[in-house]
N, C-alpha and C positions, 0 to 999 in steps of 0.2 A: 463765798459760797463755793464750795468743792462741784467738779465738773460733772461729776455724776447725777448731784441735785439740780445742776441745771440743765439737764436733758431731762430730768423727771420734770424739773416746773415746767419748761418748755410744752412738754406735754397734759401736763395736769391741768394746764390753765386752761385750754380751747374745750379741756372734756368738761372741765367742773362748768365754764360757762356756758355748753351745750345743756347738760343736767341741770341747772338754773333755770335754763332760758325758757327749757322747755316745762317745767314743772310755775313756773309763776312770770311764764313773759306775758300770759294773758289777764295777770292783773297789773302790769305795768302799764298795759295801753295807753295812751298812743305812744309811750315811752319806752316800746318793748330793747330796743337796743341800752339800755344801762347796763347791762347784764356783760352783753354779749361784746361791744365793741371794748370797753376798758380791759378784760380777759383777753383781747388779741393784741390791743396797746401792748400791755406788760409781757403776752405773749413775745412780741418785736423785740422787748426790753430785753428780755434774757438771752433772746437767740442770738442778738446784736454781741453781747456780753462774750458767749461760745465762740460766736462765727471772730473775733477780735485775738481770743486768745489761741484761735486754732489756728487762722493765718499768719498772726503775728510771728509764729513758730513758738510759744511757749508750752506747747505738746508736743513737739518732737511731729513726728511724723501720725499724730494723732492717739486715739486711745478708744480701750475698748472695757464693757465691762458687763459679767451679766446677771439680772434683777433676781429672777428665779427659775428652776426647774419648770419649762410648761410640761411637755408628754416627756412622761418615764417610762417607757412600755417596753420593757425586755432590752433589748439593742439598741431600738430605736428611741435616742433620747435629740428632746431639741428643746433649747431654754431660751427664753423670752432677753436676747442679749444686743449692745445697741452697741456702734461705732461710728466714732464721729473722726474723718480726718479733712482736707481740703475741697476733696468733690462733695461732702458733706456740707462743708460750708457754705461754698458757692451756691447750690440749690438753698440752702437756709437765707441767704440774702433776700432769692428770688421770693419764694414762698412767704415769709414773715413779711418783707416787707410789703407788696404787692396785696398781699391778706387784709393786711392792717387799712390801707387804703381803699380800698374795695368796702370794707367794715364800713368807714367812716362817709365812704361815698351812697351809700345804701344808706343812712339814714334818711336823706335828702330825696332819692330815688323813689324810696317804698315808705314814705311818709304818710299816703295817704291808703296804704295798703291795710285790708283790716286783717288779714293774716300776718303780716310782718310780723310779729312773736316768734310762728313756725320758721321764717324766712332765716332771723338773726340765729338761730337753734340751730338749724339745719348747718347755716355756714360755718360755726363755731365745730360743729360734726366732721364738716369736709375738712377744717384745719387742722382739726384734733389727727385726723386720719392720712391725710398728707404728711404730715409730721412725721407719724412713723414710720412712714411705707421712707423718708430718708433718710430716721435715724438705724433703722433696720441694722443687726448683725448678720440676719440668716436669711435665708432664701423662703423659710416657712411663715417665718414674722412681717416678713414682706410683702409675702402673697397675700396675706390674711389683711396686713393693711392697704393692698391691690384692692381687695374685692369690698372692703369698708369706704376706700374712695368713691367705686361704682357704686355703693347702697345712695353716698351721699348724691353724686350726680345723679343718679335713677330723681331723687327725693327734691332739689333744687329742679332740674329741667322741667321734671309735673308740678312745680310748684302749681301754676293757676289747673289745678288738675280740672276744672271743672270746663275749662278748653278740650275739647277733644283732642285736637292737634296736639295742644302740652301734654296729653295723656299718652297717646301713641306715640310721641318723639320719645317721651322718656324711655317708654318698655321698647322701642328700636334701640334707641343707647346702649338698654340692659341685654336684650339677647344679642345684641352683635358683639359687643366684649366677651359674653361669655364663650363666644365661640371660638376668641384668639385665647382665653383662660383656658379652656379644656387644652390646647399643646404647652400653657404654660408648666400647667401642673402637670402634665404628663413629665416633661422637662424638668421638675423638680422632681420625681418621684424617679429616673434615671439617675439624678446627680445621687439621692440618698442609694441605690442599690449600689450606685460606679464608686461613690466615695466612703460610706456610710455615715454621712457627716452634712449637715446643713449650712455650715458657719461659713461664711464668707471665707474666713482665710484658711481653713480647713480645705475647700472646694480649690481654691485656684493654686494652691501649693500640692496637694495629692494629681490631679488632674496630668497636669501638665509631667508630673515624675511618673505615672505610668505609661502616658502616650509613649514618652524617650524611653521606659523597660519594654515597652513591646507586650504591656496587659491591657494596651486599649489601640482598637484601630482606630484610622485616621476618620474612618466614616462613621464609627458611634461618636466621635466629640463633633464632627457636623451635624448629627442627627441632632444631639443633646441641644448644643445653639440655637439652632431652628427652630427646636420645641421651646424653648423660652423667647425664640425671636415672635412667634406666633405671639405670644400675649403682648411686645409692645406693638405688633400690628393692630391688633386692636383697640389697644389704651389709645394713643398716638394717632390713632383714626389713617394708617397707611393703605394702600392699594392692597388688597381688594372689601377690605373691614373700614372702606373712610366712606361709607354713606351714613353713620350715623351723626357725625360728627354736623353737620349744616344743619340739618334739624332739630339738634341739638338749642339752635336760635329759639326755638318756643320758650326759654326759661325767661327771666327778666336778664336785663343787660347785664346786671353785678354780677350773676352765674356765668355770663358768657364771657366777662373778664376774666374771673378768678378760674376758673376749673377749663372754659375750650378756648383760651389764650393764653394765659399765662403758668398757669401749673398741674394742671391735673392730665394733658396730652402730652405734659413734658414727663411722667411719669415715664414713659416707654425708654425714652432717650434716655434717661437715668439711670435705667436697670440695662440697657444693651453697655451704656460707660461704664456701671459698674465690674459688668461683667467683661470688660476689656479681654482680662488674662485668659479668657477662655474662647472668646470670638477670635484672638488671635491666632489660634494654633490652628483654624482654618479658613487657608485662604479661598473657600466655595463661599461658606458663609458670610467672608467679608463681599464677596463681589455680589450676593444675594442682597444683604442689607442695603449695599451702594444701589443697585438695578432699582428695587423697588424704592426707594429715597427718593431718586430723580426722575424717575416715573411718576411718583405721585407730584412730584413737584412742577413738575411738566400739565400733567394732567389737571391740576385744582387752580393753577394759572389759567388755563385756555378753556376753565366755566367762568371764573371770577370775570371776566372780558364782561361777558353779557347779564349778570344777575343784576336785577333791580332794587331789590332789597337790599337797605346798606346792611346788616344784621351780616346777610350771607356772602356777600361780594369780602366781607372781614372773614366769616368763617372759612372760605376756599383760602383766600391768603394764607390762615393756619394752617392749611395741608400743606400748603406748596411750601412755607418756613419749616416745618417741622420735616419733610422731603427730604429740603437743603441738609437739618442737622443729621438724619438719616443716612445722606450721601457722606458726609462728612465721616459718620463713624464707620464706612463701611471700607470708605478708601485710608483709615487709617489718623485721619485728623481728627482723634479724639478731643485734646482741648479746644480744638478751636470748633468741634461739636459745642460742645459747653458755652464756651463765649458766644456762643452767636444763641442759645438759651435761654443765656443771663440778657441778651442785649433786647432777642425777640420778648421775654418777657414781658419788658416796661415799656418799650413800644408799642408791641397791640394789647397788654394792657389800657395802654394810654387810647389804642384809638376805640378799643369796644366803650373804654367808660366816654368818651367821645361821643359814638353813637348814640350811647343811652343820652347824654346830655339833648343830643340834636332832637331826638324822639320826644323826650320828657318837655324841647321847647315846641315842637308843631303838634301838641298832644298826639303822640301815641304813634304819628307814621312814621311805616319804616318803606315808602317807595320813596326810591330816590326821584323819580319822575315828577314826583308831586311836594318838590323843595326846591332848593333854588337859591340866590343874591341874602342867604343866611348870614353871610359876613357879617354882614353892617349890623343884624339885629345880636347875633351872639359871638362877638367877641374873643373871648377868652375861649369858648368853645372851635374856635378856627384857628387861632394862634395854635393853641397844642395842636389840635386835629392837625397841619400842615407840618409841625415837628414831626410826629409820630410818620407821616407819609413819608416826608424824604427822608425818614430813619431807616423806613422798610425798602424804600427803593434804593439804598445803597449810594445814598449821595455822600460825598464826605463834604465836613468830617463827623458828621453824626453816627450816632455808636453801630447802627447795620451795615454803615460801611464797612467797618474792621472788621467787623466779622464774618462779614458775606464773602470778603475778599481772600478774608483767611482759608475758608472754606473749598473756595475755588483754585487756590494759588496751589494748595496743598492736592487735591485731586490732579490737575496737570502735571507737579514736579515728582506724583507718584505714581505716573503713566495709565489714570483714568482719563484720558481725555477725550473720550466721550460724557462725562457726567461734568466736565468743564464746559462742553460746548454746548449741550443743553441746558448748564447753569446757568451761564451766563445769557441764553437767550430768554432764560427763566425772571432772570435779572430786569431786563429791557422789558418783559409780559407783565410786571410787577409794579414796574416806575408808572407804565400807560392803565391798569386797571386802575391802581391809586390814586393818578388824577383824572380819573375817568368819574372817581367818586368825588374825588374835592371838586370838578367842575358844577356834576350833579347837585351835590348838595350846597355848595357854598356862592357858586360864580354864576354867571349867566343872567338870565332872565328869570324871573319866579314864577315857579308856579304853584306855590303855596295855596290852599283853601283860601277863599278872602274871609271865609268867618271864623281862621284860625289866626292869632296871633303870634308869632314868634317870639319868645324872649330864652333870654341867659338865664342858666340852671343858679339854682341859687350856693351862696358859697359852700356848705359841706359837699356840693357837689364839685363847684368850680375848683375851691381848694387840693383836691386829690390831685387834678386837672393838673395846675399846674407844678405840684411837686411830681408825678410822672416826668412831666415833660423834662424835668433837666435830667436823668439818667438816661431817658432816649434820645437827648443830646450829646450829653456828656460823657456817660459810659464807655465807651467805643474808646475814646482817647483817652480817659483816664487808665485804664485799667488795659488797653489793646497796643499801648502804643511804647515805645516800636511794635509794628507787627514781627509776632512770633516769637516776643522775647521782651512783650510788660510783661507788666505785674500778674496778669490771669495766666501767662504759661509760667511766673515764677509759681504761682499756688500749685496747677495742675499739673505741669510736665512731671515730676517725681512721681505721680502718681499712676502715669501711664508709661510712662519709661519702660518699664518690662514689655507691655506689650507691643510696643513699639520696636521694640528691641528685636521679640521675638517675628515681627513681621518684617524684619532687615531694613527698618525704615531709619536713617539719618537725614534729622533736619539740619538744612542748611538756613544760613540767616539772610534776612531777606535783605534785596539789591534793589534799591530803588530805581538804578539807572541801568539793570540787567534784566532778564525776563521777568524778574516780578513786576516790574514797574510795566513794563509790557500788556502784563496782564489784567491789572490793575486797569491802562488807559484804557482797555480792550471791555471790559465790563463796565466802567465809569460811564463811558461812553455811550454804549448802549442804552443802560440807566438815561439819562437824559434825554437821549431821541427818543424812549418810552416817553419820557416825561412832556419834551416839547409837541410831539403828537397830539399827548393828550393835551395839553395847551391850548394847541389850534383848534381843536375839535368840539372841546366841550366847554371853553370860553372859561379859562381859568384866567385870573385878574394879573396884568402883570403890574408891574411900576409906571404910574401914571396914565393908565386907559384899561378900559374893559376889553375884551377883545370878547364878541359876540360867538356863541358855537353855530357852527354848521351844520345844521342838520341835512343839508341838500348831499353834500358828502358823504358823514354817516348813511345816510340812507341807503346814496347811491353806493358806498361798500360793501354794507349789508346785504343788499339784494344781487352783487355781483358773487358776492360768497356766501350767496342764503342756504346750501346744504350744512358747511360749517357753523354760522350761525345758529343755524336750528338748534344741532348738535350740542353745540355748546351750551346754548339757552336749557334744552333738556339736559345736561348735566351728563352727556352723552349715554343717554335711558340707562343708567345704572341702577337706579332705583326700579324702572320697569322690567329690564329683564331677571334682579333677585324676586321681584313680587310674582313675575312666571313662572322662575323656575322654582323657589321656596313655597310660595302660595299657593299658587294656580297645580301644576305639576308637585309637586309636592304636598298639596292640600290632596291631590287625587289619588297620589299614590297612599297615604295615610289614609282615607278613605279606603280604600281598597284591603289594605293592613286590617283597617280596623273590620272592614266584613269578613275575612277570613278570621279573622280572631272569634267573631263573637260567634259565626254559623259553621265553620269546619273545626276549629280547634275547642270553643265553648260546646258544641256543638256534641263530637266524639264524646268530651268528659262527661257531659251530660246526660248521652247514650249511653255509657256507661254504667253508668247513675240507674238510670230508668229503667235499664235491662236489669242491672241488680235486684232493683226496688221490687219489678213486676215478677222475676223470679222466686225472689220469698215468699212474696206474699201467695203466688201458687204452690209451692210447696210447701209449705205451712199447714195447708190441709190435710195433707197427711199424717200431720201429728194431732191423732187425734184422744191421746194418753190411754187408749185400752190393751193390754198388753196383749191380748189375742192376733191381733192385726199388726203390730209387734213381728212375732211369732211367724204369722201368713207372709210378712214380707221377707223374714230370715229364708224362712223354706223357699219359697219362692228367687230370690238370691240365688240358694246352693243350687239350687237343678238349673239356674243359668248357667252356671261356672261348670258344673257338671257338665251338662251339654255340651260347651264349647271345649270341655276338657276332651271327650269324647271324640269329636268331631276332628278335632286337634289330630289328637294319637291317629286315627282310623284313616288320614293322609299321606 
């Protein structure tokens, strides 16, 4: 099969089984997934196929090609055209495979769901639309598969729309994105005036050869960045557009895998990588992206501390990962942005379908308060659940180590080291919220309902389980190691090479026994006394004794730092001060808008109106068709004019 058929199948499968699913999943009942999960099977099939021959190197540095003409409109032409080279790939791993799992775990999940039809529809929708927002050639085909992703999440997170809560999270999702989309598109609708041109290699080829002729200042291509950095603050849920992103938790778990862990936040990160050749040419906007990266990363660490909810204590992790990759692309370490993508993928993958397992076993709770000595009844569900932890706290040699380290190592050897030192402390905030949850939920004493039973998720659910868990093992060393010079900088460094180039950045290769290694013990470190804290504190099981938690301690912490505490718990009122100033203040001033609109501005037209109306209709009388009065009113006329003619002269 020629390469171009298989970016069409790629695509054709997830839509044909969306238009299936949704046309006859409700006479499949209770079998609504036939449809839907074998179309993301085959869909994995073909990607696998691409993403083989495009790493392998049997494309050269990839390839491009385009289907049709979409707008022909005078000048402005942009055609529906797709390119696939190595950072194409890389995200093709994540997404197809990750998908496909999700698919298969969702049967098991939403078994007893009597919507589940809409549910497999919908997902096969999201994959259909993901799909193309990476195989995209243009910035227009992009967008448009941008805003296809949001229809899908708006449509997954209201899944139980008949939850108030899932109703209002969704439409918060929707209006906070579109608020980072409106400087997307602005952003796009600069690059077609500055280049006249939407094509990927059009843009970063003219771009950069007019900044060096002196027909673009230095401050339209930061303007231009920033306006498309706005839409991945939004996708990506960064500081100040990551409130929607935790409440987002209303959907069912498989949505909180597939779209606010593993690939639909990583949308943002994609399109800032793509757009490397252009973020490089300024250095404002690189120190913009890094600031707000580790800011958020900083920030969605120090709520995840105190959330009770396993759901959201995962969903702040996802700010503060996605932060990291943030920091990462801002100081310049773009591939080891990516690797730490690909790694964060399949690890909080692993651990949201984790959650849902834990849920699906104490029916349906998600306070961590109210679980507990879960080990012993679920098994398999605690095995992965503890992979995927010390994945994300950066233990090696599990795959978030290489990549977190990568991350870090490259911020300090490129004189960020401020985003190194609150990385790493970000590191240490990360090891202790994670076993703050594995204590909660798996160790200690129970506090399970007694009229709930705990049991192990059955296998289409377990299965996923533990195929996660080895690339959130494994990944990191297969593909990470050596750092800074596997196999994932052999894929991606070509790729960003220019940009890198153009940001004067040479990497050096890493010294185990020189300050990388340094830095490395310096974060490892950390990571652990996160981890041993939480040990002690919340009675995580070690080898050969339980070690009971303290809550005499917690408490007494607590109440020594109960301003901070608060703070955090309330998620530092980020949600309460937008609902002031957007709702409240903003409800008043629209208010106010809207009584000037409809009583001085409706108000004038109206009078208008009225005085016309009442005008005619008095002078109308006069027309009363006898030509004598005719005649009375001429004459009468001329000795006015007269008069005044008179009067005039005689001055």
């Amino acid at each position: 099969m020629s390469n171009q058929l298989l970016v069409l199948a790629l695509l054709a499968l997830p839509l044909a089984g969306f238009a299936l699913t949704a046309a006859f999943g409700r006479l499949l009942m209770p079998r609504a997934w036939l449809i839907a999960v074998p179309a993301v099977i085959l869909a994995w099939a073909v990607g696998m196929v691409l993403v083989y021959r495009t790493l392998s190197g049997q494309l050269g540095d990839g390839f491009a090609f385009t289907l049709y003409t979409w707008i022909p409109a005078g000048s402005f032409r942009v055609d529906v055209n797709f390119a696939v080279d190595n950072l194409t790939a890389a995200l093709l791993i994540v997404v197809t495979t990750i998908g496909m799992l999700v698919h298969v775990y969702s049967i098991g999940y939403m078994a007893h769901d009597p919507g589940k039809w809409r549910f497999f529809a919908y997902l096969n929708f999201f994959m259909f639309s993901m799909l193309l927002l990476v195989l995209a050639g243009n910035y227009l085909l992009l967008f448009m598969a941008w805003e296809l992703v949001g229809l899908s999440s708006y449509l997954l997170i209201g899944f139980w729309y008949q939850r108030r809560s899932a109703a209002l999270a969704a439409k918060k999702a929707f209006l906070v994105n579109r608020v980072g989309d409106v400087g997307f598109s602005i952003g796009i609708w600069a690059l077609w005036t500055t280049v006249g041109s939407l094509n990927f290699s059009d843009v970063f080829r003219v771009i950069p050869e007019k900044l060096a002729a002196g027909q673009l200042q230095p401050w339209m291509v930061t303007g231009i960045v920033l306006l498309l950095f706005c839409g991945a603050v939004g996708k990506s849920a960064q500081f100040p557009l990551h409130v929607w992103l935790p409440d987002a938790m209303e959907g069912p778990t498989p949505v909180s895998a597939l779209i606010h862990a593993a690939t639909m936040v990583n949308a943002g990160v994609y399109m800032v990588a793509r757009s490397s050749p252009l973020f490089s040419l300024s250095s404002s906007a690189m120190v913009v992206v890094a600031a707000i990266g580790i800011f958020t990363a900083l920030l969605a660490a120090s709520i995840a501390f105190t959330q009770t909810d396993i759901k959201r204590v995962l969903a702040y992790s996802t700010l503060s990962q996605l932060g990291y990759m943030f920091a990462a692309l801002g100081v310049g370490a773009y591939a080891a942005a990516i690797f730490h993508l690909m790694t964060h993928g399949f690890f909080k993958g692993l651990l949201f379908l984790d959650s849902g397992s834990v849920i699906h076993g104490v029916h349906d709770e998600q306070d961590m308060n109210r679980m507990g000595g879960l080990w012993r009844k679920m098994p398999i569900t605690h095995a992965t659940m503890l992979v995927g932890s010390l994945a994300i706290a950066g233990i090696p040699p599990l795959a978030g180590f290489f990549s977190k380290d990568e991350i870090l190592g490259a911020s300090f050897r490129n004189g960020f080291y401020v985003v190194w030192l609150i990385g790493v402390v970000v590191a240490g905030m990360t090891a202790f919220y994670m076993f703050r949850l594995m204590g909660k939920t798996f160790y200690g004493p129970s506090h399970v309902d007694p009229d709930v039973h705990p049991h192990e998720a059955p296998p289409s659910m377990t299965v996923p389980l533990i195929l996660l868990a080895i690339p959130a093992a494994l990944l990191g060393l297969a593909i990470g190691w050596p750092p800074e010079a596997g196999l994932v900088h052999r894929w991606l460094d070509p790729i960003f090479a220019p940009a890198e180039q153009t940001l004067g950045l040479h990497p050096e290769a890493f010294q185990v026994f020189g300050i990388d290694g340094v830095l490395v013990l310096v974060s490892v470190t950390l990571a652990t006394a996160g981890l041993i804290v939480a040990v002690r504190l919340f009675g995580v099981r070690l080898p050969g004794r339980d070690v009971e938690p303290r809550p005499t301690i917690v408490e007494a912490g607590t109440a020594r730092l109960r301003p901070l505490y608060v703070a955090s718990y309330h998620k530092w009122w980020f949600d309460d001060v937008y609902h002031g100033l957007f709702f409240v203040i903003g409800g008043a001033v629209a208010q106010g808008a809207w009584w000037f609109d409809s009583h001085i501005i409706d108000g004038v037209v109206n009078g208008v109106g009225a005085v016309t109306t009442l005008a005619g209709r008095e002078l109308r009388r006069i027309q009363t068709g006898r030509v004598q009065n005719y005649a009375l009113g001429i004459a009468l006329g001329l000795l006015v004019m007269a008069a005044g003619f008179l009067v005039a002269t005689t001055r």
